[in-house]
N, C-alpha and C positions, 0 to 999 in steps of 0.2 A: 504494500500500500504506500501511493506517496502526499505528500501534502502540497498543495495550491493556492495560490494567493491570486485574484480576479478583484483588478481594479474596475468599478461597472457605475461610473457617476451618470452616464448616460443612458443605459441600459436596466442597471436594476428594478427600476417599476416593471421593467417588461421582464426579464429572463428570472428575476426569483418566485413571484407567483406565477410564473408561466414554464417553470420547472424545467431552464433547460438553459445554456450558452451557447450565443452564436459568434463568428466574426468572419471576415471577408480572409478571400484565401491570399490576399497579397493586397502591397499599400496601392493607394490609387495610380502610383504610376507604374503598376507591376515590378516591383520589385519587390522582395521576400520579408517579411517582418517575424522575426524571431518569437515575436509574439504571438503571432497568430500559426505560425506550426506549432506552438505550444499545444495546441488546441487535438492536431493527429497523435502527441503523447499520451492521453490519456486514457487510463483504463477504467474499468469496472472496480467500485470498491473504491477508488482515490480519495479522497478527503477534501474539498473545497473551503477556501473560508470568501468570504463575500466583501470588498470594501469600496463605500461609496458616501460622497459624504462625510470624508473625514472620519468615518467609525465602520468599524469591521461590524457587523449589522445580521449577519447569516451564516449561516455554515450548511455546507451539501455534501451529498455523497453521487458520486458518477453511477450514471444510471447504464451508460451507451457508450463504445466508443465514439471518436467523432465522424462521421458520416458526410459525406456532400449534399448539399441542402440550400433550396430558396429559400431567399431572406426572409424572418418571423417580420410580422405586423409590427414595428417600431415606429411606427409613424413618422413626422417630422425627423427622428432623433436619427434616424437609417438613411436618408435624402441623398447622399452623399456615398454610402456604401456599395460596393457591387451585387448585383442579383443574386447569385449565387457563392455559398460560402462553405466554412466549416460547421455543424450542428450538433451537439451532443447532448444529451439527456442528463440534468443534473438534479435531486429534487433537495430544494433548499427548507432549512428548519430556522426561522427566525431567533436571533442571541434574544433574551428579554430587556437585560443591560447590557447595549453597544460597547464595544470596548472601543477607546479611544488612543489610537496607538502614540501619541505624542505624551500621551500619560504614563508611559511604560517604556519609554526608548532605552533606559537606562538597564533594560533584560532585554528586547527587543536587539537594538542596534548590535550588539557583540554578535546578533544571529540571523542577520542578513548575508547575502553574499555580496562579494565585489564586484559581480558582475549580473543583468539583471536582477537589482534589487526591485521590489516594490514601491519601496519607503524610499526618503532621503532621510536623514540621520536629523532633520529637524520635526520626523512623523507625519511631515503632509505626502502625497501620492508621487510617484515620478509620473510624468505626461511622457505618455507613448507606452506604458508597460498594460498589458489589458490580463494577460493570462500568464504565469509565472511559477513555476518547481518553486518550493522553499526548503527548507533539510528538515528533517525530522524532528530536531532541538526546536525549533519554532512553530513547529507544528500542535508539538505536546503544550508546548508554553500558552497558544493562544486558544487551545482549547482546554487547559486550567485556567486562562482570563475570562474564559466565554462562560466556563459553570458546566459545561457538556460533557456530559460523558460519553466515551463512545460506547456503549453498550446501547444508552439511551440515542443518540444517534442513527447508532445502526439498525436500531431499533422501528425506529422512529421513519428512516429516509433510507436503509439499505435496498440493493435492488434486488426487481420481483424475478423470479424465472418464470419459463412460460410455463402456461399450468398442465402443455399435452409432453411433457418431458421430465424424465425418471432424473435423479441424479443425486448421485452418493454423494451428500456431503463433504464425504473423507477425500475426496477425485477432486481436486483443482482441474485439473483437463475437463474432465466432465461438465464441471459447474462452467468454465472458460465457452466450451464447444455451444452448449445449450445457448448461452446466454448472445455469443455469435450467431447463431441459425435464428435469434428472435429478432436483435438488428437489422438481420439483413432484410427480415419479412416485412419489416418495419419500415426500414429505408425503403424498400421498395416501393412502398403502399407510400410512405409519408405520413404514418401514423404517428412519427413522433411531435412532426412539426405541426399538424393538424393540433392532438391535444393540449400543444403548445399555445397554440390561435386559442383555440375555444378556454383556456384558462383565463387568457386574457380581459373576456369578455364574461366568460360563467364563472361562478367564485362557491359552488355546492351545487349538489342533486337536487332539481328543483321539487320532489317529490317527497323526498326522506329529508332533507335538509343538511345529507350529511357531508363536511367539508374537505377530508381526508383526500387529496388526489389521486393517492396511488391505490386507491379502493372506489375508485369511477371509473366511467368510462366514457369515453371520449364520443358520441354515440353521432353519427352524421343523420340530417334531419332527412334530406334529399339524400338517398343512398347512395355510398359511392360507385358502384358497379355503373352509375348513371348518372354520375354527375361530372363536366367536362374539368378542364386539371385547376383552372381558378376554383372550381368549389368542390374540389379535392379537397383542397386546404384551405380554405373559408373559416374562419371562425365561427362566422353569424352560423355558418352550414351546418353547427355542432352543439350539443349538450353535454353535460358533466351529469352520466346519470348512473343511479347504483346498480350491480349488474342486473336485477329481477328487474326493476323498469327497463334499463334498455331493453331487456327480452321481448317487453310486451309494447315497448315503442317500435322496435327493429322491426318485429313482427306485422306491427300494422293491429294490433288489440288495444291498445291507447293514443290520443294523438293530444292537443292543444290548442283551443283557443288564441289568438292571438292576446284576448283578455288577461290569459293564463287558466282558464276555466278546464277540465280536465273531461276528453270528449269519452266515452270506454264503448268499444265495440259491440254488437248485441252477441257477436261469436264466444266472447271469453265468461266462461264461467263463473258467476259474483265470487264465488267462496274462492277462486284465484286471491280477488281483491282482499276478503274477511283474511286469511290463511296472512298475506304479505303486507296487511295493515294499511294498504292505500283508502284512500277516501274521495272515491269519485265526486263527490261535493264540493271538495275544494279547490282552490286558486291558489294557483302558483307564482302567479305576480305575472304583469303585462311583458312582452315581446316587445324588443324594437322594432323600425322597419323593416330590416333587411333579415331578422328572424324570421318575421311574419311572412313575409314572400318566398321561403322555404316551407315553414309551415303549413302556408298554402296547398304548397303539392303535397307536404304530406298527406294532407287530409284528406285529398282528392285521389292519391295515386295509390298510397302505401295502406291507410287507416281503413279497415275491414268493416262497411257499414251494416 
């Protein structure tokens, strides 16, 4: 396992609740930034800490290697960047109290290197360092500043394997191999970058209310088998839903209101609903537009009248 320091003053409203790091594969005049092959270093398991802001603010655990990937939804703050970049899966755990690394240079500074540091030795950021190896000494230090424990970490933000693959805990190959063959499915499809989008914009399962990311699913409203490659990865195109509703959303047995009003097929059987505590009655809260013009076909195309 190694430790990582990601300067993200620009970024971070987007890449930590949107569970993941992006950055362009070369500086705009193509030429290579040390920083951003940082990004092809990373493995499953790595250790992130988050700094933006003058305070180290999160900590993550690498979900994905990095992958080649169209730019996430940054709006303004991307303008500038190239379409396509590096993508990796990281799911961040918010510090309660920020650590303030100017507060602590005097542990801190002996444990930087001399060569991409982070930090300048006065604790504010270096300009131009985005993604960065730290040694291990700093690693342990700044997560004794952060309160975290890695149990509760890995706990917490370690990653999922897929759920159709056996794998002997005690086999690193095996745990490595698995977790490869879900990437690539992944990269394929764009699933990572999708439930990156749809984070963005959904913050819980509008259903269950439940907020956990890595216990959702990323659920496309318009299916993708049919939907052209912009609403591939559409945000608005997506829900954050717990696996039993997307079942019965996927399926076309529930669909939505633009209201947020909760539509249920006459096909599915009520005691589905009594058994998984849904409550056809209620409101999920209003849709914007661009949800609602997905929705739309839902109801028409998918939702089983």
């Amino acid at each position: 396992m190694k430790y990582w320091w990601v300067n993200q003053n620009q970024t971070y409203k987007f890449e930590v609740p949107g569970g993941f790091l992006w950055s362009p594969k070369t500086k705009s005049n193509g030429d290579r930034n040390r920083f951003y092959d940082s990004m092809t270093e990373l493995s499953v398991g790595d250790v992130i800490f988050s700094f933006a802001d003058t305070l180290i603010k999160a900590a993550g655990v690498v979900q994905s290697q990095a992958y080649e990937s169209p730019k996430p939804d940054f709006r303004a703050a991307g303008s500038n960047w190239a379409d396509i970049g590096w993508f990796a899966e990281v799911e961040f755990i918010p510090i309660d109290q920020p650590i303030a690394p100017k507060d602590h240079m005097e542990l801190i500074g002996p444990l930087l290197s001399d060569i991409y540091a982070p930090l300048q030795l006065n604790g504010r950021g270096n300009q131009g360092v985005y993604l960065t190896e730290i040694s291990h000494d700093l690693g342990h230090l700044l997560t004794k500043l952060s309160h975290l424990s890695m149990d509760f970490l890995w706990t917490a933000a370690g990653p999922n394997l897929p759920d159709d693959s056996y794998v002997n805990p005690e086999s690193a190959s095996e745990v490595e191999n698995a977790l490869e063959k879900l990437q690539l499915v992944k990269a394929r499809r764009g699933q990572g970058l999708f439930k990156a989008n749809v984070r963005l914009i959904e913050k819980a399962c509008r259903v269950t209310g439940l907020t956990t990311p890595r216990h959702l699913i990323a659920s496309h409203i318009k299916p993708w088998s049919i939907s052209n490659n912009t609403e591939k990865l559409d945000g608005s195109n997506g829900l954050l839903l717990s696996p039993h509703v997307d079942h019965l959303f996927d399926k076309g047995f529930i669909s939505f209101e633009n209201t947020g009003d909760i539509k249920v097929s006459k096909e599915l059987d009520p005691q589905v609903l009594k058994r998984w505590s849904i409550d056809d009655k209620s409101n999920v809260s209003h849709f914007d537009s661009r949800q609602s013009e997905y929705l739309e076909y839902h109801r028409k195309k998918v939702f089983i009248t």
